[in-house]
Structure formats: structure tokens, C-alpha cells
mmCIF file of the N, C-alpha and C atoms, coordinates in Angstrom:
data_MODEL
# 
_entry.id   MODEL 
# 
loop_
_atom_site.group_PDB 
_atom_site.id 
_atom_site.type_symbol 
_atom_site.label_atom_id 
_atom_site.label_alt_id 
_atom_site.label_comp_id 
_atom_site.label_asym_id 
_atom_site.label_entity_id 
_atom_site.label_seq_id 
_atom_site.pdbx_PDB_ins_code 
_atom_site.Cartn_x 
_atom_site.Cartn_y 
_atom_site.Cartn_z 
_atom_site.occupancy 
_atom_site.B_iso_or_equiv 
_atom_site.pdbx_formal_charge 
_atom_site.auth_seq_id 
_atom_site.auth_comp_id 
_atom_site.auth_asym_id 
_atom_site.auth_atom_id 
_atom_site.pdbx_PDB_model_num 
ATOM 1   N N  . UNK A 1 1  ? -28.852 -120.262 -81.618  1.00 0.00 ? 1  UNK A N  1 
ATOM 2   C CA . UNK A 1 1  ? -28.976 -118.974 -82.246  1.00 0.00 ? 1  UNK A CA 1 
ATOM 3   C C  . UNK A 1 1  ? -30.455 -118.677 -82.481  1.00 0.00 ? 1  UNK A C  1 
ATOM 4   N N  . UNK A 1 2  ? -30.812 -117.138 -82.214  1.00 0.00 ? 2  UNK A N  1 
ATOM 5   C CA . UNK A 1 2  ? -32.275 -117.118 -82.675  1.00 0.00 ? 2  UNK A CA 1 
ATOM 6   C C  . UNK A 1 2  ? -32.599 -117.038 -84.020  1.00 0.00 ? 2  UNK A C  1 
ATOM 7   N N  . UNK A 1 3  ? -33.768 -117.411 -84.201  1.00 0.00 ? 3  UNK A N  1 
ATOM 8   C CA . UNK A 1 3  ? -33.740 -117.440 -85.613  1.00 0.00 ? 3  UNK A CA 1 
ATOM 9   C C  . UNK A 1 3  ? -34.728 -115.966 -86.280  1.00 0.00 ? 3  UNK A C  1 
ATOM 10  N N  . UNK A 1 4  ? -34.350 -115.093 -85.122  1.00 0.00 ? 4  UNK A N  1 
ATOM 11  C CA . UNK A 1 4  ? -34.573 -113.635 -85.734  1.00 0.00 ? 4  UNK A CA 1 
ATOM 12  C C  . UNK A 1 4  ? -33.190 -112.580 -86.296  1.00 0.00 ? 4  UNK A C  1 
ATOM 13  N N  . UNK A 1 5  ? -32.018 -113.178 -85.912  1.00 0.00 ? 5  UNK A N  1 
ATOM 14  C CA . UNK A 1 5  ? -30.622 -112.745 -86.009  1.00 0.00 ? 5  UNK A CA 1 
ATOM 15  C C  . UNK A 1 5  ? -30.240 -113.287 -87.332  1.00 0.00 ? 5  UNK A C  1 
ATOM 16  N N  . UNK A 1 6  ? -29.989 -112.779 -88.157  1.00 0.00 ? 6  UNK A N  1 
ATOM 17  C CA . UNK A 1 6  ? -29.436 -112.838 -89.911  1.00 0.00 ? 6  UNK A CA 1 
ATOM 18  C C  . UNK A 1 6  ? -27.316 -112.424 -90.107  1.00 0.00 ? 6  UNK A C  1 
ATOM 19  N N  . UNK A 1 7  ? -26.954 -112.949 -90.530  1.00 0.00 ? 7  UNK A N  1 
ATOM 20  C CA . UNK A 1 7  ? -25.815 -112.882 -91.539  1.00 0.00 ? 7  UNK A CA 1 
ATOM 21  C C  . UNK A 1 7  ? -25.553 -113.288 -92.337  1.00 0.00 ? 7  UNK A C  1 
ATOM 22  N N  . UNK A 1 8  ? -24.032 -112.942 -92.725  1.00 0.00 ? 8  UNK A N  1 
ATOM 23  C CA . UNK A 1 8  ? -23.805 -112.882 -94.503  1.00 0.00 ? 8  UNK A CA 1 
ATOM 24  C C  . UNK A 1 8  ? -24.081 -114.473 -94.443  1.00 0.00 ? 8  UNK A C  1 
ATOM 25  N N  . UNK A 1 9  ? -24.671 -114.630 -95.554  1.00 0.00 ? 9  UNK A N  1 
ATOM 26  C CA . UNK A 1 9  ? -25.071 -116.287 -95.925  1.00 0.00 ? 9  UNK A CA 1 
ATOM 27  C C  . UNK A 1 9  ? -23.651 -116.197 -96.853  1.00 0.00 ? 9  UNK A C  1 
ATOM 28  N N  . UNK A 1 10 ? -23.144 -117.495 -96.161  1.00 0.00 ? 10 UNK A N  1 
ATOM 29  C CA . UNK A 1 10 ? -22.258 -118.236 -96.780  1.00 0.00 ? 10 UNK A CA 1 
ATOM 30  C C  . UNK A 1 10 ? -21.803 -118.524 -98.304  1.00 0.00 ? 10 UNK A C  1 
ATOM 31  N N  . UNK A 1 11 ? -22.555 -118.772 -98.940  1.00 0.00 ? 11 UNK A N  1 
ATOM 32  C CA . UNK A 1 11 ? -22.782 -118.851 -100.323 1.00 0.00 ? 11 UNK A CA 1 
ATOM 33  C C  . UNK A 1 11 ? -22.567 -117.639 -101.496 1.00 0.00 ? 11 UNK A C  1 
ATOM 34  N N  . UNK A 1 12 ? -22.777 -116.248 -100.718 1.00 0.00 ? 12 UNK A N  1 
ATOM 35  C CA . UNK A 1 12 ? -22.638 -115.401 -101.353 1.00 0.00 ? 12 UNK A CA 1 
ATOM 36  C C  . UNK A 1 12 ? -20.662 -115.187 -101.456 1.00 0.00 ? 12 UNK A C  1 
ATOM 37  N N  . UNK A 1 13 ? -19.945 -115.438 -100.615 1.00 0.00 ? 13 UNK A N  1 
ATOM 38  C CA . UNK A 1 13 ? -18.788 -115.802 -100.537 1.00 0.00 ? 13 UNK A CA 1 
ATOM 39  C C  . UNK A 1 13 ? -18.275 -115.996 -102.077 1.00 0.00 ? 13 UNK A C  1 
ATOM 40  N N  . UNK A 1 14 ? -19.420 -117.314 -102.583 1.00 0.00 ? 14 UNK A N  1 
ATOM 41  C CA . UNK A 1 14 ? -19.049 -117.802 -103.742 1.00 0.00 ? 14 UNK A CA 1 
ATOM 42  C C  . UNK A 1 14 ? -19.024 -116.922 -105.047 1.00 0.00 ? 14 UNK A C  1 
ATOM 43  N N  . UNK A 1 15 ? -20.402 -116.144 -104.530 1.00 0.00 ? 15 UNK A N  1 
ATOM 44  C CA . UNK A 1 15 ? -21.284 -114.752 -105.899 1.00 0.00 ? 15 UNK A CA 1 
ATOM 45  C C  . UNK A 1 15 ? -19.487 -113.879 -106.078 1.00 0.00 ? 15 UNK A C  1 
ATOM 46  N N  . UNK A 1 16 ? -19.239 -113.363 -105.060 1.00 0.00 ? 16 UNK A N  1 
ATOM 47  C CA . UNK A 1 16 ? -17.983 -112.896 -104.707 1.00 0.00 ? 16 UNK A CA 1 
ATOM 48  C C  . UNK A 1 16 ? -16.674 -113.183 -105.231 1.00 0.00 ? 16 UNK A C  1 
ATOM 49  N N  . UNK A 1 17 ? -16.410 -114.031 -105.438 1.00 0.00 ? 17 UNK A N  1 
ATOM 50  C CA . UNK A 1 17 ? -15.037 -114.610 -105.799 1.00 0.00 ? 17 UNK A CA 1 
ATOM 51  C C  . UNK A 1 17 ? -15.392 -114.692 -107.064 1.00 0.00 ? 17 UNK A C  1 
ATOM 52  N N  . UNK A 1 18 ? -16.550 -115.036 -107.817 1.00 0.00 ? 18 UNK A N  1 
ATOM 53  C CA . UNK A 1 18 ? -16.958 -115.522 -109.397 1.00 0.00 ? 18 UNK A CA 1 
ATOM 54  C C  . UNK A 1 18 ? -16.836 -113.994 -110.024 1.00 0.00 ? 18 UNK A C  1 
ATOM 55  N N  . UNK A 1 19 ? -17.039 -113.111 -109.422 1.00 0.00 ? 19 UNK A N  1 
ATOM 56  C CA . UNK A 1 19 ? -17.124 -111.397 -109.630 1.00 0.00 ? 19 UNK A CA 1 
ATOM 57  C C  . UNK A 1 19 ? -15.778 -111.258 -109.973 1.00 0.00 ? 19 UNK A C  1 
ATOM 58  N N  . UNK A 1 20 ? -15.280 -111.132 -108.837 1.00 0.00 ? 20 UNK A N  1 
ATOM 59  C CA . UNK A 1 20 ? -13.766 -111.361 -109.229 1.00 0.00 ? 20 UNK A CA 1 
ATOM 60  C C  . UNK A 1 20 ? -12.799 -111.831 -110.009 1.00 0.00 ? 20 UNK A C  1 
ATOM 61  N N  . UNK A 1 21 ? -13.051 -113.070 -110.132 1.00 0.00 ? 21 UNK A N  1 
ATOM 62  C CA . UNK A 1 21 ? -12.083 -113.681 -111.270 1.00 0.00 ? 21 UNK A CA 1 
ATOM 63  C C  . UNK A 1 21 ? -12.961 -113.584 -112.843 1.00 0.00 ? 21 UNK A C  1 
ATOM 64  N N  . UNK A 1 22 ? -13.853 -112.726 -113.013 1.00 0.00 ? 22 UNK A N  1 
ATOM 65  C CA . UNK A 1 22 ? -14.548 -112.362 -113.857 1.00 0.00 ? 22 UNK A CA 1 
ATOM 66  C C  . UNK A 1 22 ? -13.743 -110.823 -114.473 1.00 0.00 ? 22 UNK A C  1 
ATOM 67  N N  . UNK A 1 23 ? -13.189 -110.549 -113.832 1.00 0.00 ? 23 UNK A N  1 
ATOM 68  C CA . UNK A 1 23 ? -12.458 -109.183 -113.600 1.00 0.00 ? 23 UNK A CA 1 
ATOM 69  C C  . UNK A 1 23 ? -13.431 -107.557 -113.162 1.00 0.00 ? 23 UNK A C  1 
ATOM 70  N N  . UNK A 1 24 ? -14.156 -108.387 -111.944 1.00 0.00 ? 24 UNK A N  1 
ATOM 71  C CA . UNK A 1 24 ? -14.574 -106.963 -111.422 1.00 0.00 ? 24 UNK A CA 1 
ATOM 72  C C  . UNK A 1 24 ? -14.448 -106.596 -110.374 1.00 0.00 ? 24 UNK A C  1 
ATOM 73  N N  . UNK A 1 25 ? -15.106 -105.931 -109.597 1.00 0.00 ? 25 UNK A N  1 
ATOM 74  C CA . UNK A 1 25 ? -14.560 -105.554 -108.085 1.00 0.00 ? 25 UNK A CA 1 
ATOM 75  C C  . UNK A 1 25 ? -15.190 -105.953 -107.194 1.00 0.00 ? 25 UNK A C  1 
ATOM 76  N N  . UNK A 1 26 ? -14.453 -106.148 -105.864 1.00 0.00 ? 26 UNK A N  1 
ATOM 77  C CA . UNK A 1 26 ? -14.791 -107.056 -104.743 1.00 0.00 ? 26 UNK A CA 1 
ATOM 78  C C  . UNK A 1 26 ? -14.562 -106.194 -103.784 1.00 0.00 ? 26 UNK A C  1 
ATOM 79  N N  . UNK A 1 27 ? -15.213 -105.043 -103.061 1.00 0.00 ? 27 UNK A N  1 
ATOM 80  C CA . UNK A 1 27 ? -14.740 -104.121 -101.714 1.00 0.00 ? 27 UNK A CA 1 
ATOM 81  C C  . UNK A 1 27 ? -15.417 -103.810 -100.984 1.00 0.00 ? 27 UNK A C  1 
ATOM 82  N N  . UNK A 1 28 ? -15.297 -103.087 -99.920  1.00 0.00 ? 28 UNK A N  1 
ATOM 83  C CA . UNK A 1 28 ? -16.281 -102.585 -99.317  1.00 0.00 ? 28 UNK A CA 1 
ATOM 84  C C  . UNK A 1 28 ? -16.885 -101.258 -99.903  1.00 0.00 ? 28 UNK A C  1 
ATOM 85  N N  . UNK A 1 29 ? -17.826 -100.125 -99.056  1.00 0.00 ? 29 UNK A N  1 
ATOM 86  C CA . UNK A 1 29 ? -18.159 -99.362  -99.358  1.00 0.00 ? 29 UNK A CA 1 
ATOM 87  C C  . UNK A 1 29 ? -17.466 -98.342  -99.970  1.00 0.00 ? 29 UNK A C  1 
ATOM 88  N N  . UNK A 1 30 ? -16.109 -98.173  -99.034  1.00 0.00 ? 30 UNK A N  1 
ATOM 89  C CA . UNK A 1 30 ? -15.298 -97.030  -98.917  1.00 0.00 ? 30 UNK A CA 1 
ATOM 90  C C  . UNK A 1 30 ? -13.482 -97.829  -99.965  1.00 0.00 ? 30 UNK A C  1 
ATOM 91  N N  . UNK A 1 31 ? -14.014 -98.932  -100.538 1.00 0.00 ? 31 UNK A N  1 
ATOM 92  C CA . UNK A 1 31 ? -13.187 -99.312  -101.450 1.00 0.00 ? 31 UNK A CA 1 
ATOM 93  C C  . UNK A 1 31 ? -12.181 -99.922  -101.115 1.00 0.00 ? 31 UNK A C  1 
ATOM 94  N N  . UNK A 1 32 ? -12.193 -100.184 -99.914  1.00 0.00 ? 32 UNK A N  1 
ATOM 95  C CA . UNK A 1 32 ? -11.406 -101.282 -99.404  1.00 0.00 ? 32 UNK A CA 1 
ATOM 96  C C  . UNK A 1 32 ? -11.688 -102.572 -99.526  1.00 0.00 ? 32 UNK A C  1 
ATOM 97  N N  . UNK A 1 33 ? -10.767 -103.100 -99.628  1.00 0.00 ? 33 UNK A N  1 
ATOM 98  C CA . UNK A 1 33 ? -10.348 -105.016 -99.685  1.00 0.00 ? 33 UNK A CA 1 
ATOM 99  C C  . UNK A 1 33 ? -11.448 -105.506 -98.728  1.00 0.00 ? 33 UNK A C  1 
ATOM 100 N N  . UNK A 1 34 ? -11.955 -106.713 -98.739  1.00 0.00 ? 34 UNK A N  1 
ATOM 101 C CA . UNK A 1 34 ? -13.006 -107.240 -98.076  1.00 0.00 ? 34 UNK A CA 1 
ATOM 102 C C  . UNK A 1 34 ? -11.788 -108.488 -97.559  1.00 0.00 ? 34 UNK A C  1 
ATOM 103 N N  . UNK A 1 35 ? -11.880 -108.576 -96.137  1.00 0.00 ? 35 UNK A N  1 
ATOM 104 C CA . UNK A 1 35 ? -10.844 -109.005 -95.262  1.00 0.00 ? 35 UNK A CA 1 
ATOM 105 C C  . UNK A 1 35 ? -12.326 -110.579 -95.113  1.00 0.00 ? 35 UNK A C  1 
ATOM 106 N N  . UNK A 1 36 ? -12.219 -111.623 -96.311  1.00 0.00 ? 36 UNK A N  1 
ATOM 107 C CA . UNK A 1 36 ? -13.130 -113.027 -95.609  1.00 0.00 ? 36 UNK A CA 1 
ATOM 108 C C  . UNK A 1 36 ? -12.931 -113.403 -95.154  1.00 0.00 ? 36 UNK A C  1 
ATOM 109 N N  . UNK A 1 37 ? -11.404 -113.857 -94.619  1.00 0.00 ? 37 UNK A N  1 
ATOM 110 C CA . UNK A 1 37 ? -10.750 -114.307 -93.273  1.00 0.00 ? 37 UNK A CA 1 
ATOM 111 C C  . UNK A 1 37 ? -11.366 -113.842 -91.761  1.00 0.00 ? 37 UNK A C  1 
ATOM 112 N N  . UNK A 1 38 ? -11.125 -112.625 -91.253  1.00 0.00 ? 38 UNK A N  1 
ATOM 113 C CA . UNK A 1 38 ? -11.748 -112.383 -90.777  1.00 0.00 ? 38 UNK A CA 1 
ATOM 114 C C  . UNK A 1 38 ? -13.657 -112.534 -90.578  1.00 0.00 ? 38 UNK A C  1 
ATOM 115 N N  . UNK A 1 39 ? -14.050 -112.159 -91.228  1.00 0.00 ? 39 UNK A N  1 
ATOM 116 C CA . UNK A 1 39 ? -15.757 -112.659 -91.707  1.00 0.00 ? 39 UNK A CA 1 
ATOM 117 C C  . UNK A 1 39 ? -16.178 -114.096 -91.095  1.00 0.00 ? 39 UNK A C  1 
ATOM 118 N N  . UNK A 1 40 ? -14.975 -115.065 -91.653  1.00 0.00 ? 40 UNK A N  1 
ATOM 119 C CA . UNK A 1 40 ? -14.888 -116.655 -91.219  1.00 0.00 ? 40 UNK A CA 1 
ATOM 120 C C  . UNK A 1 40 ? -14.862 -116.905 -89.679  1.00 0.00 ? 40 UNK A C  1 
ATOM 121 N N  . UNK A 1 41 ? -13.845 -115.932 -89.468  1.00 0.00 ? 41 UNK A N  1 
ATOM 122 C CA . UNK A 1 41 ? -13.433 -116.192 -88.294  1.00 0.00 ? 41 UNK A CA 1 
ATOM 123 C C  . UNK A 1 41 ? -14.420 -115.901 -87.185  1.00 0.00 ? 41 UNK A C  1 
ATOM 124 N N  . UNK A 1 42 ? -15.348 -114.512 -87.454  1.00 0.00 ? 42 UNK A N  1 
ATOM 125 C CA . UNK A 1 42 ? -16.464 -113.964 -86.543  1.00 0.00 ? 42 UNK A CA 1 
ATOM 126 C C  . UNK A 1 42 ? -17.488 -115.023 -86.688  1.00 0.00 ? 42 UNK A C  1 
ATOM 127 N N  . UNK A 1 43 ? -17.664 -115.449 -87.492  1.00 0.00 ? 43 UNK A N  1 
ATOM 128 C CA . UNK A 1 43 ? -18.930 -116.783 -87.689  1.00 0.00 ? 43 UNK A CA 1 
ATOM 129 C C  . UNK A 1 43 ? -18.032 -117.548 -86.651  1.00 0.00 ? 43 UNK A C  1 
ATOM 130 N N  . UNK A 1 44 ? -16.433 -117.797 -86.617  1.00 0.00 ? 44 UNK A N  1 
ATOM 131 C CA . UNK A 1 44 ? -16.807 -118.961 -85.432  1.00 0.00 ? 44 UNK A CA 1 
ATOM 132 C C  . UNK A 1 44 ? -16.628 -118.646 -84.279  1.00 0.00 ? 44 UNK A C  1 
ATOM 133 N N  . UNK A 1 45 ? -16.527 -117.487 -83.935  1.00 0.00 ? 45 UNK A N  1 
ATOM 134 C CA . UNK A 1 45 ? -16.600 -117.223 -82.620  1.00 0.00 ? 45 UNK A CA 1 
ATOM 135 C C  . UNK A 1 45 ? -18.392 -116.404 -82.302  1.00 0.00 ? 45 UNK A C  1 
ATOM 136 N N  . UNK A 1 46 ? -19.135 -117.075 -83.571  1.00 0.00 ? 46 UNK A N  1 
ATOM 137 C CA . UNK A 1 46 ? -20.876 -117.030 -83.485  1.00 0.00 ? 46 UNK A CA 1 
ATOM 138 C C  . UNK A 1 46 ? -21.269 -115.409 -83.411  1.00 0.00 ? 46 UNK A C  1 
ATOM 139 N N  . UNK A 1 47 ? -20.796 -114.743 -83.858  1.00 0.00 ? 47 UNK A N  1 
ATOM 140 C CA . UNK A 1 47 ? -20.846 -113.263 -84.552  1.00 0.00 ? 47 UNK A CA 1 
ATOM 141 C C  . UNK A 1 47 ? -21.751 -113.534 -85.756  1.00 0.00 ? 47 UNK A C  1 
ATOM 142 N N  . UNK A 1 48 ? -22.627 -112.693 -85.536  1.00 0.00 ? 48 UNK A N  1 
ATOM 143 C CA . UNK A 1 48 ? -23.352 -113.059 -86.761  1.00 0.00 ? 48 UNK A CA 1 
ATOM 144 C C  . UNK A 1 48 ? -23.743 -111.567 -87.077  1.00 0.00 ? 48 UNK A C  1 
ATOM 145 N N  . UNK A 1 49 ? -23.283 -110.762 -88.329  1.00 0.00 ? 49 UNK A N  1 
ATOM 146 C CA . UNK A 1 49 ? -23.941 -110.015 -88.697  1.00 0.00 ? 49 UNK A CA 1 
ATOM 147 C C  . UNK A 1 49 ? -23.845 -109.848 -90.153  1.00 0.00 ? 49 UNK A C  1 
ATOM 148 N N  . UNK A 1 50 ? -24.254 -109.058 -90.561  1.00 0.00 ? 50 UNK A N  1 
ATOM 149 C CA . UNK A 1 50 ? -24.278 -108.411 -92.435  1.00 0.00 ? 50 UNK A CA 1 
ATOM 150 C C  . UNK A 1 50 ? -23.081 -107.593 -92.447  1.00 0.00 ? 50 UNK A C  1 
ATOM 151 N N  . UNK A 1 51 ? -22.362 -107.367 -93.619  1.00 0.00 ? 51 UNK A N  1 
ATOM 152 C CA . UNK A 1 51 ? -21.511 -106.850 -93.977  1.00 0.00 ? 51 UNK A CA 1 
ATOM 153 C C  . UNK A 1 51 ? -21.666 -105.942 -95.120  1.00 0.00 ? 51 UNK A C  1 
ATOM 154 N N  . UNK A 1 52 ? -21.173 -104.932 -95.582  1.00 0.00 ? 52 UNK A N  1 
ATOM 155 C CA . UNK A 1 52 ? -21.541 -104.166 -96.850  1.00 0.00 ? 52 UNK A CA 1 
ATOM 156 C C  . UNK A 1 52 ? -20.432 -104.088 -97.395  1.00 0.00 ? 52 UNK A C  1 
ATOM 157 N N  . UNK A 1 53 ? -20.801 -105.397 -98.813  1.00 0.00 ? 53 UNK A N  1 
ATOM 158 C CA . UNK A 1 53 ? -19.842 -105.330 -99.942  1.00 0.00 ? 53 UNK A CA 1 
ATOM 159 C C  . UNK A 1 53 ? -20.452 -104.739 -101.271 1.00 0.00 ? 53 UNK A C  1 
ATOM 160 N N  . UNK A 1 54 ? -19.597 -104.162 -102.184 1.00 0.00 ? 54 UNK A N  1 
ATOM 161 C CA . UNK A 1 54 ? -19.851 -103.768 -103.353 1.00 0.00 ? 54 UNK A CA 1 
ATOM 162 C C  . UNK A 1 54 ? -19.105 -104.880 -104.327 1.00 0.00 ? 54 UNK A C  1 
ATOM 163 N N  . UNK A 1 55 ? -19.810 -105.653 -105.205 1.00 0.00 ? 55 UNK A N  1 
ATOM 164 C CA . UNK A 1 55 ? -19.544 -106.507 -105.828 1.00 0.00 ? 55 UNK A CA 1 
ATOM 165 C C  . UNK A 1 55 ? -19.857 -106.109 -107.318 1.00 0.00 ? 55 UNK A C  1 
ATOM 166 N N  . UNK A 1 56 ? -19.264 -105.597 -107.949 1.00 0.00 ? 56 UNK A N  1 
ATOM 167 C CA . UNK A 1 56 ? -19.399 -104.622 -109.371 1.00 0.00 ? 56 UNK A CA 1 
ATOM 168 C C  . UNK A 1 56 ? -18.651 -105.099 -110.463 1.00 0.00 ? 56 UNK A C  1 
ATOM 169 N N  . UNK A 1 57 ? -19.277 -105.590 -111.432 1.00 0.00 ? 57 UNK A N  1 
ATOM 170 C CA . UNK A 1 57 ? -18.638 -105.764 -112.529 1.00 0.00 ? 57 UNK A CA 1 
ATOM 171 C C  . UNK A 1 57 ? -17.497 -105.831 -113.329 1.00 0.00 ? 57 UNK A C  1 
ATOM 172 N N  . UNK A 1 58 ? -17.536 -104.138 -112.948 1.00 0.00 ? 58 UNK A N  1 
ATOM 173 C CA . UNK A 1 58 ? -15.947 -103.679 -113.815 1.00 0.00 ? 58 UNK A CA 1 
ATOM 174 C C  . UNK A 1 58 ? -15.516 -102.180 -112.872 1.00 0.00 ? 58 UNK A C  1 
ATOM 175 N N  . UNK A 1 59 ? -14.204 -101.935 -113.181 1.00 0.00 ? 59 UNK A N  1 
ATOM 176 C CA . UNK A 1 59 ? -13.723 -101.338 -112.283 1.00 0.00 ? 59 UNK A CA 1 
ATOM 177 C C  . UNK A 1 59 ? -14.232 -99.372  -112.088 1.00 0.00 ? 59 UNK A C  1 
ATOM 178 N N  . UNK A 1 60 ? -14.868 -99.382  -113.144 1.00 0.00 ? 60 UNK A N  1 
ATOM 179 C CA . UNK A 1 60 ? -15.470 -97.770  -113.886 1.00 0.00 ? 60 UNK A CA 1 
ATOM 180 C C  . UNK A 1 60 ? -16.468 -97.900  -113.576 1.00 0.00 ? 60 UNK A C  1 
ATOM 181 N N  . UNK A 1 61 ? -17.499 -98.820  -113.201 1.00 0.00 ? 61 UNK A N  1 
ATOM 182 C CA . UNK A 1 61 ? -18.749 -99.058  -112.890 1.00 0.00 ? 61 UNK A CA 1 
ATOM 183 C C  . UNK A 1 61 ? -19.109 -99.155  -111.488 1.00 0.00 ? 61 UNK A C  1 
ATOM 184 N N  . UNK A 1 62 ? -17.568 -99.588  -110.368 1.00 0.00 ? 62 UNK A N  1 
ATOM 185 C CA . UNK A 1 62 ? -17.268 -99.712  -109.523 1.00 0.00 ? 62 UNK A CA 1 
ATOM 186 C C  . UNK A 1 62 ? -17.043 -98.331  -109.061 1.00 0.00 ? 62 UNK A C  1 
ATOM 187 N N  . UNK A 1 63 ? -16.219 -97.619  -109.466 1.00 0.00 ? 63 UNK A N  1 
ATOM 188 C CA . UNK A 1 63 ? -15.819 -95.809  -108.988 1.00 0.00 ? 63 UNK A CA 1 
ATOM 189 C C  . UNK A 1 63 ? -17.051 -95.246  -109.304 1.00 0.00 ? 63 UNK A C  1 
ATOM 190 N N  . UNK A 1 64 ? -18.188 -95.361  -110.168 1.00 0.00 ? 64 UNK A N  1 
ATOM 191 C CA . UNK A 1 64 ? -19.879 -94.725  -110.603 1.00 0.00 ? 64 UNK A CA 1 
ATOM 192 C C  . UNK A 1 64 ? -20.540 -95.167  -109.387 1.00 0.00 ? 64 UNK A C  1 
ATOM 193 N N  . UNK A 1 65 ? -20.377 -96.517  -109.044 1.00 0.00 ? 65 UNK A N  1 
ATOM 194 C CA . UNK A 1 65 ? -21.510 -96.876  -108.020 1.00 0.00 ? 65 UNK A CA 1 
ATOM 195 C C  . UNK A 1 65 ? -20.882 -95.722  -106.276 1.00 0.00 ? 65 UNK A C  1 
ATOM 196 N N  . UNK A 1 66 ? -19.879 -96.172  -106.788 1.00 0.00 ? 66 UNK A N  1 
ATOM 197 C CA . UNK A 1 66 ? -18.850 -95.671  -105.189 1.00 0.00 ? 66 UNK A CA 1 
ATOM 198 C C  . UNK A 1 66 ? -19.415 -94.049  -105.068 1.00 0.00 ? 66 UNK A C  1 
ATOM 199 N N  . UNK A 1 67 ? -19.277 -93.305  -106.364 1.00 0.00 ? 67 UNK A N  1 
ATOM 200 C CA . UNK A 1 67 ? -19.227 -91.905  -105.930 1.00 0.00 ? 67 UNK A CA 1 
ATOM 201 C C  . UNK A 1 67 ? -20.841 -91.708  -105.899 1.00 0.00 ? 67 UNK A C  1 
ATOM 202 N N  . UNK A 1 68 ? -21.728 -92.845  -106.196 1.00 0.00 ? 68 UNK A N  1 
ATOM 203 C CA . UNK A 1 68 ? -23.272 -91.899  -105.745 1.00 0.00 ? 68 UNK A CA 1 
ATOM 204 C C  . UNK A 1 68 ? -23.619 -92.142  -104.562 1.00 0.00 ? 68 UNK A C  1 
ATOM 205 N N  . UNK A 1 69 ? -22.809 -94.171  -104.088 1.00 0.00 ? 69 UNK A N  1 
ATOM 206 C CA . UNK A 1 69 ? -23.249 -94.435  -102.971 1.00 0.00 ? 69 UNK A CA 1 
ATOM 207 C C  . UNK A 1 69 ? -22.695 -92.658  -101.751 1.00 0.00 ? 69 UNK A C  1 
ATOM 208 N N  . UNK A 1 70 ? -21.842 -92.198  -101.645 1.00 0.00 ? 70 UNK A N  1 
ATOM 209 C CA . UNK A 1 70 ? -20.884 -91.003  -101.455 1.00 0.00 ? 70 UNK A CA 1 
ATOM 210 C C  . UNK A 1 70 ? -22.129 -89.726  -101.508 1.00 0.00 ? 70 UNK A C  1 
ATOM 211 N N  . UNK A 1 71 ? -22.594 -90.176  -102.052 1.00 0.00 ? 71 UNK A N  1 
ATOM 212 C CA . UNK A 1 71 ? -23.693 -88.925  -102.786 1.00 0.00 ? 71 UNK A CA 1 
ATOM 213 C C  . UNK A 1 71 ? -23.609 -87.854  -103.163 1.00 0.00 ? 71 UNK A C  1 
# 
């Protein structure tokens, strides 16, 4: 792999799930479920890219961030 090509670092996986069982939100942009299975799976077939998750606190803070990202 070159080492000019970047993806989701692994670890943040973890930032992710701790969000979560914290009781806040884990989605994508457009507020959908973040499918890590898949994610896993593109790393092993050496897919490497970034993904855009919203990882938000609480769920009101989550619909604030959503409707400016929206603009």
C-alpha cells in the first residue's frame, strides 16, 4: 500500500462504540446507521478510504449538528 493513501484508522471504531453506549449518536451524515461490517470487510478486500461519521453526544445535539451540516 502507498503510504500516501489514508483510511478510517481502526481505533476510531473504538471512539465510536464508547459514544454510543454513552447514549449518543453513531450515523452517517444523512442519519443513517453506520454499516462497520461492511467498513471491515472493504479493509479486507484493501479498500482503503475515509468515511463520514457523525459521532454526537446526545440525540438533540445530533439533529443541531445534522441540520447545519444540511445548511
Amino acid at each position: 500500500m502507498e503510504s500516501s493513501r489514508f483510511g478510517q484508522p481502526s481505533y476510531e471504531t473504538l471512539a465510536y462504540e464508547l459514544v454510543a453506549r454513552a447514549g449518543g449518536r453513531v450515523t452517517d451524515p444523512a442519519g443513517e446507521p453506520i454499516d462497520f461490517g461492511a467498513i471491515v470487510r472493504g479493509l479486507g478486500r484493501g479498500e482503503v478510504r475515509r468515511h463520514r461519521i457523525l459521532a454526537i453526544a446526545n440525540p438533540s445535539l445530533h439533529r443541531d449538528v445534522r441540520a447545519h451540516l444540511a445548511g
